[in-house]
N, C-alpha and C positions, 0 to 999 in steps of 0.2 A: 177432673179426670175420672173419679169414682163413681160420680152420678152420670157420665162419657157410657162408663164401661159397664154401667148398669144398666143404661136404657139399650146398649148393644145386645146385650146377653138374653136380655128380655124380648126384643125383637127378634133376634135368632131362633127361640125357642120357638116364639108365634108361629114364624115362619113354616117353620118344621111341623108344626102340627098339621099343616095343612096337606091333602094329596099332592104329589106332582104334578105338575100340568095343569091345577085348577086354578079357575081366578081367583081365589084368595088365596093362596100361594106366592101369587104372580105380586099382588096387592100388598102383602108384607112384605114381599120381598125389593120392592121400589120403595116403598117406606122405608126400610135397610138403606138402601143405597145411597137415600136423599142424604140420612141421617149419615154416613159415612161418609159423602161428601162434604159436608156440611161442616164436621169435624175439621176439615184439613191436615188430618193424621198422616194419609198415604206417602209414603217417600217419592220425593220429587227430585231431579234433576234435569241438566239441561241438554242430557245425550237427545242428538237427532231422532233417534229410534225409541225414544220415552213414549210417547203416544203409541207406540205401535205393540209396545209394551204393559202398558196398563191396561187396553183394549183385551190383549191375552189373560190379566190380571181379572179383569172384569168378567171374563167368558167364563175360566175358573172359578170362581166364586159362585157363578151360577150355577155351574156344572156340580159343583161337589163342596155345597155348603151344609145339604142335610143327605145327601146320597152321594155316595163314590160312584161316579159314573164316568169320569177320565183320572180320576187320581186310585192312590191304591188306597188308602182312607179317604171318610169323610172331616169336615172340620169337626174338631174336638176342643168344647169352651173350659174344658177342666184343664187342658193345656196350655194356652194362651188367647188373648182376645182375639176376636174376627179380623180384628187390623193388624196385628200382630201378623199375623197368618197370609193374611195377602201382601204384606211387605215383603216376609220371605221371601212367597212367590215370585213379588214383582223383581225385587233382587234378582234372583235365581234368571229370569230372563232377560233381565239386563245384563247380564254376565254372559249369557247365551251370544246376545244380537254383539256383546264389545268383541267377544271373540269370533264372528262372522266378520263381523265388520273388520278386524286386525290382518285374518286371514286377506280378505279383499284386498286389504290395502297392501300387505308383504308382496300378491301375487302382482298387483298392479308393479311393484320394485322391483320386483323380476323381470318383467316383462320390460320394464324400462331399461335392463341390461346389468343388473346389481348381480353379483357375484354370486354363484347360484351355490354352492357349500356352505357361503357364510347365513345366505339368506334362507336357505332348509334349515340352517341351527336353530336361528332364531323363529322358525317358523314351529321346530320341537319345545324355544320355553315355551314360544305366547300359547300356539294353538290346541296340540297336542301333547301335552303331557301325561304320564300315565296317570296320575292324580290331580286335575286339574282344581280342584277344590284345597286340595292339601299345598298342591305348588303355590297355589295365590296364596293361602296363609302365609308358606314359607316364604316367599318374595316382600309380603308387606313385614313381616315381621323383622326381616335382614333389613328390608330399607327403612324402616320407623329407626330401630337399634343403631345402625350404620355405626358400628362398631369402630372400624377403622376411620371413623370421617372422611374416608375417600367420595364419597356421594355428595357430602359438605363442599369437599376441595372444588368439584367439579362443576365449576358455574358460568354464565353466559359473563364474556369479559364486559366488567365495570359493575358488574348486575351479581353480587354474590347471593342476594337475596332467592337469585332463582339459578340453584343448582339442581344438580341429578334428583338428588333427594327429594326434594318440593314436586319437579316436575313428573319422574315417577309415581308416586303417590298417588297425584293428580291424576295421572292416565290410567290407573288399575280401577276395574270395574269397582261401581258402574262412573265411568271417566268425564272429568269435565272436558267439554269438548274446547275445539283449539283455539275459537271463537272468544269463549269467556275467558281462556287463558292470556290471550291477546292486550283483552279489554283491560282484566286484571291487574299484568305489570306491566302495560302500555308498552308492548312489543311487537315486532310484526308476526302474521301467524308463520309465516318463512324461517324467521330468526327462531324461533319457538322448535318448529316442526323440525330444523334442521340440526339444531344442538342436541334434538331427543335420538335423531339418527343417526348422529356421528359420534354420540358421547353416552347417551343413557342407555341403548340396545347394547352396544359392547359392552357394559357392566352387568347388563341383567345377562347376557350371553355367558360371561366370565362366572358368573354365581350360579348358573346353570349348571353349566360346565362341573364345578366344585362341587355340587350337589351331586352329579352323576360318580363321579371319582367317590365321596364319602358312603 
C-alpha cells in the first residue's frame, strides 16, 4: 500500500507540472488513471446509478486535480491520498443520486394513492432534512446502537435474522439495492420492499419525529 501511495503521489506531482491542456498533461494524467484503476481502491457498490456516479467521480478528478476549476480547492496530497479523495467524492454522489432516487420513489407512493400527510413526513426524514449529512449520521448511529432492540424485535415473520435494523442499515446511502438483498436472504424482492414499507419507514418516521421534538 506504501509503495500504492507512493507511486500515486509521484504521479500526481508529474502531472501537475505540466500546463493544462497540454499533451503531456493529458499523458500523465491517463498514466494516473490506468494506475488508479489498476489498484482496485475506488469504492464499489451495487446501486444502479454507480456507473453514473463514478463517471461524475472521474470528470472531477479531471477537473480539479491540480487546478480548482469546478470545486472550491484543488486536490491537496498533504491531506489524504488521490483515492482517498475521490472516494469522498464518489460517496458524496452516491448519496446525491440514493436521495433522488428515494424522492422518485416516495412520489411514485403518492401517486399510487398512499396518504399524502404520512408520505410528506417521510418525505421531510429521507429527502429534506435541514442537515442532511448530520440526520444520516444521526439515523445510522440510532440504528447501529438500537438501544431499545426495538429494530431487533421487528423482523420478517420466521426470518429474525432480517429485521429493521439489518434492513435499514442496508438502505442508507450508498444502499444495496433490492436485487442483492433478495439474492442475499433468499426472499422475494416484494416481501423485502414491503416489510421496509410497512414496518421500517414508520420507525425511521417515529425517530424523526423524536428528533424534531428534542
Amino acid at each position: 500500500m506504501i509503495a500504492l501511495e507512493q507511486q500515486l503521489k509521484q504521479l500526481v506531482q508529474e502531472t501537475c507540472q505540466h500546463p493544462h491542456g497540454s499533451i503531456a498533461r493529458q499523458r500523465a494524467l491517463t498514466s494516473l488513471i490506468r494506475l488508479i484503476n489498476r489498484s482496485q481502491k475506488l469504492w464499489k457498490d451495487s446501486s444502479t446509478y454507480y456507473e453514473d456516479a463514478l463517471q461524475l467521480t472521474w470528470l472531477y478528478f479531471c477537473r480539479n486535480l491540480c487546478e480548482a476549476i469546478t470545486a472550491k480547492s484543488a486536490y491537496d496530497s498533504d491531506r489524504s491520498n488521490v483515492i482517498t479523495w475521490m472516494n469522498a467524492y464518489l460517496k458524496r454522489r452516491l448519496q446525491d443520486m440514493y436521495i433522488e432516487n428515494q424522492q422518485q420513489q416516495l412520489q411514485h407512493v403518492l401517486e399510487e394513492g398512499e396518504d399524502r400527510k404520512i408520505t410528506d413526513q417521510i418525505v421531510d426524514l429521507i429527502i429534506a432534512p435541514p442537515q442532511p449529512s448530520n440526520l444520516l449520521d444521526q439515523v445510522r448511529q440510532w440504528v447501529e446502537s438500537d438501544k431499545t432492540k426495538v429494530l431487533q424485535r421487528t423482523y420478517i415473520r420466521d426470518r429474525a435474522d432480517v429485521n429493521a435494523q439489518v434492513l435499514i442499515l442496508r438502505r442508507l446511502p450508498p444502499e444495496s439495492s433490492w436485487q442483492i438483498l433478495a439474492q442475499e436472504f433468499a426472499l422475494p424482492i416484494s416481501t423485502l420492499s414491503s416489510f421496509y414499507q410497512r414496518k421500517c419507514i414508520p420507525l425511521l418516521k417515529e425517530f424523526y419525529e423524536q428528533q424534531r421534538v428534542a
